[in-house]
C-alpha positions in Angstrom: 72.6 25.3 174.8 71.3 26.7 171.2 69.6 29.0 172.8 72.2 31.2 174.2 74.0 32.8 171.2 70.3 33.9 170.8 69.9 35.2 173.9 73.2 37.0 173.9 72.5 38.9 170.7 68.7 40.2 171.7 70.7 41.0 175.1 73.3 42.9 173.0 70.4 44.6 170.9 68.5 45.8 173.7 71.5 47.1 175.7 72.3 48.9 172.5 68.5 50.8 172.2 68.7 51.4 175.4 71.8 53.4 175.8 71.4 55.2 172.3 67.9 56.4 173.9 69.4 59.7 175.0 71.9 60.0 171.7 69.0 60.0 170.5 66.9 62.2 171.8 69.5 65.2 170.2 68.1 67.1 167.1 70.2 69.7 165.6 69.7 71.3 162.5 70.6 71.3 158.8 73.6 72.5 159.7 74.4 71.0 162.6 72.7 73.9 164.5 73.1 73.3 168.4 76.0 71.4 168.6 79.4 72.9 169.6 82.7 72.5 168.2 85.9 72.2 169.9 87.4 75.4 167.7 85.4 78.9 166.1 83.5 77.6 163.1 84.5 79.6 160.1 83.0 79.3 156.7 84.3 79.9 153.1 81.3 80.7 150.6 81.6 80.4 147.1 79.7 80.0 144.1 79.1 76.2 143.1 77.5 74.5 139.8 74.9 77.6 139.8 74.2 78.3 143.4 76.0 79.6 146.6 77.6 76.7 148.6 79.9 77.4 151.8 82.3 74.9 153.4 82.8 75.4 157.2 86.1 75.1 158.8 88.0 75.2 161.8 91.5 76.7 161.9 94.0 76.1 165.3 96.8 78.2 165.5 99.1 78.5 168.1 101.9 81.8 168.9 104.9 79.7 168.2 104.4 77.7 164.5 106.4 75.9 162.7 105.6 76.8 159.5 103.6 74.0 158.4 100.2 72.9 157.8 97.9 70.0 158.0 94.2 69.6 156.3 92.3 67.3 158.3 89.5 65.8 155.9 86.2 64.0 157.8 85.0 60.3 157.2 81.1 60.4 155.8 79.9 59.4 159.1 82.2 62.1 161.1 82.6 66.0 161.0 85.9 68.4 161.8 84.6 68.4 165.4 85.8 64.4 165.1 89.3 65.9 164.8 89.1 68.0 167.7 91.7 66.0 170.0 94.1 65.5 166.7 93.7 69.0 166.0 95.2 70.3 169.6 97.5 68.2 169.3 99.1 68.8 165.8 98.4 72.1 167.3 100.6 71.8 170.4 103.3 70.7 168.3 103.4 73.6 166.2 101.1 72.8 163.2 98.3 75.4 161.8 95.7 73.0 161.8 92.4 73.2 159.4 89.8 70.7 160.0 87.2 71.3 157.0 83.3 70.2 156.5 82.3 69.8 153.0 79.3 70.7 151.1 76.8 68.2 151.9 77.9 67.7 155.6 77.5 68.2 159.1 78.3 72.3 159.7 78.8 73.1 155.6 75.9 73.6 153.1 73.5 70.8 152.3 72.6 72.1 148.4 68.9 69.9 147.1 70.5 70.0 143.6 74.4 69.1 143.7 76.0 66.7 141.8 78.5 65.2 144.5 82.3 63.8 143.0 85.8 63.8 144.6 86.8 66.1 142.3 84.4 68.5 143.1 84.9 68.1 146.7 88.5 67.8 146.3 88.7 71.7 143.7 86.4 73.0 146.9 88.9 72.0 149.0 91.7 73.8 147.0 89.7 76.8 146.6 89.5 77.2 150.3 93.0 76.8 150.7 93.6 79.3 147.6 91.4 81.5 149.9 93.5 81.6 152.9 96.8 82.0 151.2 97.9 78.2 151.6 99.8 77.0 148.8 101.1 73.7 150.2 99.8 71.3 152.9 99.9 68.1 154.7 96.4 66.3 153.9 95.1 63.8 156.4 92.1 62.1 155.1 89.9 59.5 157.3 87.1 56.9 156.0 85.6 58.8 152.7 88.1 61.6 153.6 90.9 59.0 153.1 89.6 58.7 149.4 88.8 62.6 148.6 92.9 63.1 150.2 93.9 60.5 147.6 91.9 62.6 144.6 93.0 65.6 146.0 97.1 64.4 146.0 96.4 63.3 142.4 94.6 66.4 141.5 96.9 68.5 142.9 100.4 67.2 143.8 102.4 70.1 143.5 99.6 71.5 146.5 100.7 68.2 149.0 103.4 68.3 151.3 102.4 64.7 152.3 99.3 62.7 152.1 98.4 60.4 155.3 95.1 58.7 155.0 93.8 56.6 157.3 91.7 54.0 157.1 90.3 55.1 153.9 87.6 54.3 152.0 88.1 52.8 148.2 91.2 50.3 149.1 88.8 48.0 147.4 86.4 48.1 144.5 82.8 47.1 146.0 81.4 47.1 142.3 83.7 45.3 140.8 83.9 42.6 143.4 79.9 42.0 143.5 77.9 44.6 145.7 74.9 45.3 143.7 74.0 49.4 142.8 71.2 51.2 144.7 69.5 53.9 143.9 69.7 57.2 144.8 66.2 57.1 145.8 66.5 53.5 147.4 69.6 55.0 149.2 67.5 57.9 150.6 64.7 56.0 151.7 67.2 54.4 153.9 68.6 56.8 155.3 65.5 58.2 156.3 65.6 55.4 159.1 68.9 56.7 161.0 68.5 56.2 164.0 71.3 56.6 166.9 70.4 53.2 168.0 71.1 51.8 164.3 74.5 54.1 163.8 75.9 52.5 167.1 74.6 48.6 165.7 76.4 50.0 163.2 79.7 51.5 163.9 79.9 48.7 166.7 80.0 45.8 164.1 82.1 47.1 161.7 84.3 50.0 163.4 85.1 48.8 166.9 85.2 45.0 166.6 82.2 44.3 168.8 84.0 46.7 171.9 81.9 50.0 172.7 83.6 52.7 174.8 81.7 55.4 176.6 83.3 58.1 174.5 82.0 57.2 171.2 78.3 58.3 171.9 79.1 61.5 171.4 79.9 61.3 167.8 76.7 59.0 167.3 74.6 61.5 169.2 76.5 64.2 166.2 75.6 62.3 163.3 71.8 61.3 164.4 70.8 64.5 165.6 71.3 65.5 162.1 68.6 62.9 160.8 66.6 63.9 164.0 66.1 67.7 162.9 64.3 70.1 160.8 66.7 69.5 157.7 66.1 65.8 158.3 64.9 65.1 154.6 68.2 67.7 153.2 70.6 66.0 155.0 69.7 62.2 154.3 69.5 63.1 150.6 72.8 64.2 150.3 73.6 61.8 152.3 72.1 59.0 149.7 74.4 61.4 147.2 77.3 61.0 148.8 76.4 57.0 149.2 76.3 57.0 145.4 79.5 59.1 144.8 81.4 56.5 147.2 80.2 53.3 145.2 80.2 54.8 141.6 83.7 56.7 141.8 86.4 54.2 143.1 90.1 55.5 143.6 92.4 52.2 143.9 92.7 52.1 140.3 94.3 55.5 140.8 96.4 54.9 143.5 99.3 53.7 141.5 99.7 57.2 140.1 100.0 58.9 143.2 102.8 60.8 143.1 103.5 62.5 147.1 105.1 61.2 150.1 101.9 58.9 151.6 101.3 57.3 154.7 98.3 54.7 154.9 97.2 53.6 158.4 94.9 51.1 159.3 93.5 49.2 161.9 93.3 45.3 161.9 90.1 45.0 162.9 88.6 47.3 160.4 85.9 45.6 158.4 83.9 48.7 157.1 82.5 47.7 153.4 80.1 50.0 152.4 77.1 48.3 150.7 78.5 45.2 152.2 74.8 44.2 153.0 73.4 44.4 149.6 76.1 41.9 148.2 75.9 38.0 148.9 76.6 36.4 152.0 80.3 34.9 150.5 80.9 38.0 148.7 80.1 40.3 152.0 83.1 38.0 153.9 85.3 39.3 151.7 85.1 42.8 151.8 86.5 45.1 154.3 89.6 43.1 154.8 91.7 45.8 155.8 94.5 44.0 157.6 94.9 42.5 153.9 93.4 45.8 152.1 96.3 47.6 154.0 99.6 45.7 153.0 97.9 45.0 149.3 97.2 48.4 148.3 100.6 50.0 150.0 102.7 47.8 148.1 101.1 49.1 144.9 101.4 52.9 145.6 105.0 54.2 145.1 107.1 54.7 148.2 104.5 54.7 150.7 104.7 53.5 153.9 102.2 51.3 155.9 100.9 51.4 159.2 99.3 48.9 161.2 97.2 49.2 164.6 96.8 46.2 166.2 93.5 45.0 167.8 92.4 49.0 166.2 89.4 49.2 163.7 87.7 52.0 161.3 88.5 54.8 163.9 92.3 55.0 165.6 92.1 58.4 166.8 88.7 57.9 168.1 89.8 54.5 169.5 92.8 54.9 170.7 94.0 58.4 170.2 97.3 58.2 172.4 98.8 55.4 170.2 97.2 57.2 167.1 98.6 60.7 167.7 102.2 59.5 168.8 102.3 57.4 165.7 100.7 60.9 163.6 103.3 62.9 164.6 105.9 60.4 163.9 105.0 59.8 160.4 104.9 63.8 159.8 108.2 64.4 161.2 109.7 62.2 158.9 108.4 64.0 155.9 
C-alpha cells in the first residue's frame, strides 16, 4: 500500500515525457519563426532605451463594428496567438480586436540589453496604440498581462474604456510574504533547461489542477520551441528579465488607486505562485490562493466586480473558452 502514491506519480511523470516528446521536437526561432498565427502578424518599430525594438501585433476587424476596441495583453508563458479563439470572437461580436506581443516575447523583439518594467511595457503599449490612431480601449490582461493591464489603467486612465484582467499576476506580494530573490543569472541558468516536458509538469500542477486536455499542447509546443531554437540563449535571458521584473515590481499596493471600470476573473483552482519553489515548504502553501486572492484583492479596488470560475484554473479561455467568452462578453456589454 505505500508504494502506490509512488508508483502513480513516476506513472504520471513518464506519461508526461512521453507525450511532450513531439512538443518537443518543435524549434522555432527568436522570433517565433515557423509558427503560425491565427491573424497577419503586424509589427510597430520604434526606437527604445537606445536601440530599435518592434512589438508584433495582430489586428481582427470585421465589415460591421461597433465602434469599440479591446487590447488583448499575453501571460509570460503565452503569446497573441493564445488569444486567437477570444479574438474571433470579440470579433464576431463587433469588436476591433488587437492582440499584442511585447518586447522580449514570442513574435516581438528579444533586445540583449533592455531593462524590462511595466511601465516600460505598458508606454510601448500606448505608443502602439498612439500609432494606429486609438485613443481609448478596453484592456484585457491575462497572467503577467493581468498586471502590465493594471499599470497600464494606472498610467493611463483617461486611455481605458475598461480594464478586465484575468487571472493576473501580482494579486499577492511574493517578496513580502517570504519567496527568496534569484538572480538574473541564476534565473537564466534555469531557464536554459525548458523543456516541453517540464512546461507541461508545469502548467499541469499549477494551471489545470492536475487535468490535461489534448488542446493545451499546442501552446506548450509554442513556448518550448522558443527555448529549442537558434535564439535559444536571447529568448531565456529575457525571459530571466522578465522573471525579475515580475518578482521585483509588485502592483497590489497600487491597485487601490485604480481608477477605471475593472473586472477581475479568476479560476478556483488557480494556484500559479511564481517563485513558489524557492520559498519554504509552509510559506509555498500559501501562495497562489486565488479563490482567496480573488475576493481579497476585489474588495480593495474601487467598484470592481469579481468573477469566479468554478473548478477553472490559471487559464479560463484556454480551459474552458465557451464559459469564458460568454462571461467576456457579458462583463463588456455592461460597461
Amino acid at each position: 500500500m505505500p508504494r502506490r502514491p509512488r508508483l502513480a506519480a513516476a506513472a504520471l511523470l513518464s506519461a508526461l515525457l512521453a507525450s511532450s516528446a513531439g512538443a518537443q521536437e518543435a524549434a522555432y526561432g527568436p522570433e517565433l519563426e515557423g509558427f503560425d498565427y491565427p491573424y497577419p502578424v503586424q509589427r510597430h518599430a520604434f526606437p527604445s532605451q537606445g536601440q530599435e525594438v518592434s512589438m508584433a501585433f495582430m489586428d481582427v476587424r470585421l465589415e460591421r463594428p461597433n465602434g469599440r476596441v479591446v487590447v488583448l495583453l499575453h501571460g509570460k508563458n503565452f503569446c497573441a496567438a493564445t488569444w486567437g479563439d477570444t479574438a474571433a470572437v470579440l470579433a464576431g461580436a463587433g469588436y476591433r480586436v488587437l492582440a499584442l506581443d511585447q518586447v522580449g516575447f514570442c513574435k516581438a523583439s528579444k533586445p540583449q540589453g533592455y531593462q524590462f518594467s511595466f511601465a516600460q511595457l505598458a508606454s510601448n503599449t500606448r505608443g502602439l496604440l498612439a500609432a494606429l490612431g486609438i485613443p481609448r480601449a478596453t484592456v484585457v490582461g491575462h497572467s503577467m498581462g493581468g498586471m502590465l493591464a493594471a499599470r497600464y489603467a494606472l498610467m493611463f486612465p483617461e486611455s481605458v474604456e475598461q480594464l478586465v484582467m484575468v487571472d493576473p499576476l501580482g494579486l499577492e506580494d511574493w517578496q513580502a510574504k517570504g519567496v527568496p530573490y534569484q538572480t538574473i543569472e541564476a534565473a537564466y541558468a534555469d531557464e536554459r533547461k525548458t523543456t516541453a516536458a517540464r512546461i507541461k509538469a508545469y502548467q499541469l500542477k499549477f494551471y489545470y489542477n492536475g487535468q490535461w486536455k489534448p488542446h493545451y499542447d499546442r501552446w506548450v509546443a509554442m513556448q518550448a520551441g522558443l527555448y529549442a531554437g537558434p535564439g535559444a540563449e536571447r529568448v531565456a535571458w529575457n525571459q530571466a528579465q522578465t522573471s525579475d521584473m515580475i518578482y521585483t515590481q509588485p502592483v497590489v499596493q497600487d491597485l487601490p488607486r485604480l481608477r477605471v471600470p475593472t473586472v477581475l476573473m479568476v479560476g478556483d483552482k488557480d494556484r500559479t505562485a511564481p517563485g513558489a519553489g524557492r520559498a519554504a515548504p509552509d510559506v509555498a502553501e500559501t501562495l497562489g490562493r486565488y479563490d482567496r486572492l480573488g475576493p481579497e484583492v476585489a474588495g480593495r479596488i474601487p467598484n470592481a466586480r469579481l468573477v469566479v470560475f468554478p473548478g477553472l484554473g490559471h487559464s479560463p479561455q484556454v480551459e474552458a473558452p465557451d464559459r469564458f467568452h460568454e462571461t467576456l462578453l457579458g462583463a463588456l456589454a455592461e460597461r
